[in-house]
Residue frames as qw, qx, qy, qz and C-alpha x, y, z in Angstrom:
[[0.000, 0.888, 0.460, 0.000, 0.00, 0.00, 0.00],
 [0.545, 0.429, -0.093, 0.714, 1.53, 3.28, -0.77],
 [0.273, -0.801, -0.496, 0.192, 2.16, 5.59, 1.40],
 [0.410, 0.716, -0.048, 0.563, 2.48, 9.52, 1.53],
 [0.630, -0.281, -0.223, 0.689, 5.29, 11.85, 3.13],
 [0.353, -0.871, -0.280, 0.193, 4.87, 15.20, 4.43],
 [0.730, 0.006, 0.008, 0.683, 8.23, 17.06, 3.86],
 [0.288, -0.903, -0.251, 0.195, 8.53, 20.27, 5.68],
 [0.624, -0.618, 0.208, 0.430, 10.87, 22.71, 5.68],
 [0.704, 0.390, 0.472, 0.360, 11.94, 22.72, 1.47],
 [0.151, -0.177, 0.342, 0.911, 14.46, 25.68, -0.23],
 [0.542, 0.601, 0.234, -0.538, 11.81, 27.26, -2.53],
 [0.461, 0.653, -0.478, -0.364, 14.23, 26.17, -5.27],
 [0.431, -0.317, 0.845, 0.011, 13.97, 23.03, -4.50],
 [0.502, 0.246, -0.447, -0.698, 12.77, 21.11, -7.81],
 [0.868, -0.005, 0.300, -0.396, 10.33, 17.73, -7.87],
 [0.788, 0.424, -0.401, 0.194, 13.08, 15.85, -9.71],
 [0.104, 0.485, -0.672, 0.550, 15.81, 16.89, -7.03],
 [0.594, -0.296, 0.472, -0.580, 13.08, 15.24, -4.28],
 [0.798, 0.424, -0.145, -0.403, 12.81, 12.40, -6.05],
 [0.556, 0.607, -0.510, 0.249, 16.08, 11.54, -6.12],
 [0.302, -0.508, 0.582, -0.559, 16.32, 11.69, -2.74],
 [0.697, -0.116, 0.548, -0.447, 13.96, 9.59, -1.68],
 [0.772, 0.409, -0.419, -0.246, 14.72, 7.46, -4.18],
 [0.282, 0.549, -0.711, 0.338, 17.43, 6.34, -2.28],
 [0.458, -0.204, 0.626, -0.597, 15.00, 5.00, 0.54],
 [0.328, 0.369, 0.859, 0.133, 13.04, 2.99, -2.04],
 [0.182, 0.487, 0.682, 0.514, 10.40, 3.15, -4.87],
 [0.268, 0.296, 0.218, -0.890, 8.98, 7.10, -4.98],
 [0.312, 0.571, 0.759, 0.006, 5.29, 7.12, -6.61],
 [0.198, 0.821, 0.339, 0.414, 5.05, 10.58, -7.00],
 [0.335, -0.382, -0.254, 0.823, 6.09, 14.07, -5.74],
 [0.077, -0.869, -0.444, -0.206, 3.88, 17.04, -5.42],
 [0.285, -0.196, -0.267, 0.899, 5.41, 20.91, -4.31],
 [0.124, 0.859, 0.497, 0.023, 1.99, 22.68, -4.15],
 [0.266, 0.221, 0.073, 0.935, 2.35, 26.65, -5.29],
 [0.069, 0.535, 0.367, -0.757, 0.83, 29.68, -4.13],
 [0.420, 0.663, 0.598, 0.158, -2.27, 30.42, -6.07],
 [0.256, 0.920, 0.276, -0.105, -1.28, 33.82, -6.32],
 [0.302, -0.752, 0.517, 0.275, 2.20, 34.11, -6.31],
 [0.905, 0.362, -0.165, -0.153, 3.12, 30.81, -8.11],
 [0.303, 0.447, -0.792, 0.286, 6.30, 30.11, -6.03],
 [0.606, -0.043, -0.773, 0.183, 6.81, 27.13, -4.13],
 [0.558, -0.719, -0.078, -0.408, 5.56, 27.06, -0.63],
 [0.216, 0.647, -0.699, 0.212, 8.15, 25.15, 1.01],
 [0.660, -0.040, 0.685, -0.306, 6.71, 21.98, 1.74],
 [0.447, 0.346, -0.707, -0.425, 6.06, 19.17, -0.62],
 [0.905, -0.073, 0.310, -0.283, 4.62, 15.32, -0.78],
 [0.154, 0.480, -0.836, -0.217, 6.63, 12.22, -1.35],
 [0.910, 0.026, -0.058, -0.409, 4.44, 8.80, -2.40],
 [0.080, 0.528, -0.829, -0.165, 6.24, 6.08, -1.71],
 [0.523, 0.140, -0.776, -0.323, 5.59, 2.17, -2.77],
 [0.599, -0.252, -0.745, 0.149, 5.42, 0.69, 0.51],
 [0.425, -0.866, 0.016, -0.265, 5.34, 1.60, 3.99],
 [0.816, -0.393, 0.149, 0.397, 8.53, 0.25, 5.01],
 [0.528, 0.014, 0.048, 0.848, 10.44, 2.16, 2.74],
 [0.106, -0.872, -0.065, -0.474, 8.06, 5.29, 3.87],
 [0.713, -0.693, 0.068, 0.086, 9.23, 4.60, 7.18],
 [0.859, -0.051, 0.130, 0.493, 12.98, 4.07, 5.80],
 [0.323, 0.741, 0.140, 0.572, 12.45, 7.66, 4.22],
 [0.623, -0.743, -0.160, -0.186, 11.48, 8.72, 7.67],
 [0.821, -0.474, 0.132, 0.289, 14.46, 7.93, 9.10],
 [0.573, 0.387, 0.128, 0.711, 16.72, 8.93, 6.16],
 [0.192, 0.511, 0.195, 0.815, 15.62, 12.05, 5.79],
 [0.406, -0.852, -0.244, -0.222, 13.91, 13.41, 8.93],
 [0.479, -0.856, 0.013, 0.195, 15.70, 16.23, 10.43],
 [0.624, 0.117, 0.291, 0.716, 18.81, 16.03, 7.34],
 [0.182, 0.734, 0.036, -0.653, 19.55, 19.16, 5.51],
 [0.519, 0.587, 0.563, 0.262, 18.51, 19.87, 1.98],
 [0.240, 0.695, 0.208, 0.645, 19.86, 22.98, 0.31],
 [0.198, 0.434, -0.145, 0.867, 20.93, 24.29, 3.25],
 [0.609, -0.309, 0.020, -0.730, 17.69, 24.02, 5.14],
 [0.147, -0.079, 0.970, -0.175, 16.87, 20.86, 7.76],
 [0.394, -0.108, -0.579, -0.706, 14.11, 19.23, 6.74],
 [0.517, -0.053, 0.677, -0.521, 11.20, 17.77, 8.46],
 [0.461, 0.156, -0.708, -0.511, 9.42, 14.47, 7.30],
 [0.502, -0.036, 0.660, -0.558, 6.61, 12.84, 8.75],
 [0.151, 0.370, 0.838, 0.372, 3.41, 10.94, 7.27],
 [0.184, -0.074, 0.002, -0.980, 1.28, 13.29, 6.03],
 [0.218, 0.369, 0.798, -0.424, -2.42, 13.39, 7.13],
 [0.008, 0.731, 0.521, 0.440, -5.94, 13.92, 5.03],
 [0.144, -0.367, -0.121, -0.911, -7.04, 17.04, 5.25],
 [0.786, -0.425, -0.345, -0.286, -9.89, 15.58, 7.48],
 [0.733, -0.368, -0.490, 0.295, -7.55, 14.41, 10.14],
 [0.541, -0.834, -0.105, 0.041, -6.73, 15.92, 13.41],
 [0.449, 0.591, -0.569, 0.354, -3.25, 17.37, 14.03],
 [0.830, -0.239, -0.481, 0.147, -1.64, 15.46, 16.79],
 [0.421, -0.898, -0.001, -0.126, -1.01, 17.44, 20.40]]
């Protein structure tokens, strides 16, 4: 089951190929999303990473939570619906 990643924290120049890569490195990516500002059209600094499994979401998790990227540490979590509660 795939699952998605959360990735906080993201250079604005960071590019959905360059993430990719990364997490490539953790196992199979599915996709990668960097939503834009509707009015602006630059990056927001956050981003989604799909990966194949949960074990290598969790492997991402570990890679990459709390590394730096461009300069910036990153945060990586699983990301929640829109619907769910943030956790206290």
């Amino acid at each position: 089951m795939n699952k998605k990643l959360f990735v906080g924290n993201l250079p604005f120049q960071t590019t959905e190929q360059e993430l990719e890569e990364a997490f490539s490195r953790s196992g199979k990516v599915i996709s990668v999303a960097l939503p834009t500002d509707r009015e602006t059209g630059r990056k927001r600094g956050f981003g989604f990473v799909e990966m194949q499994s949960e074990e290598e979401a969790d492997a991402a998790i570990r890679d990459f939570n709390g590394q730096t990227l461009g300069g910036r540490r990153i945060v990586v979590n699983i990301s929640r619906g829109k619907s769910e509660p943030a956790l206290s």
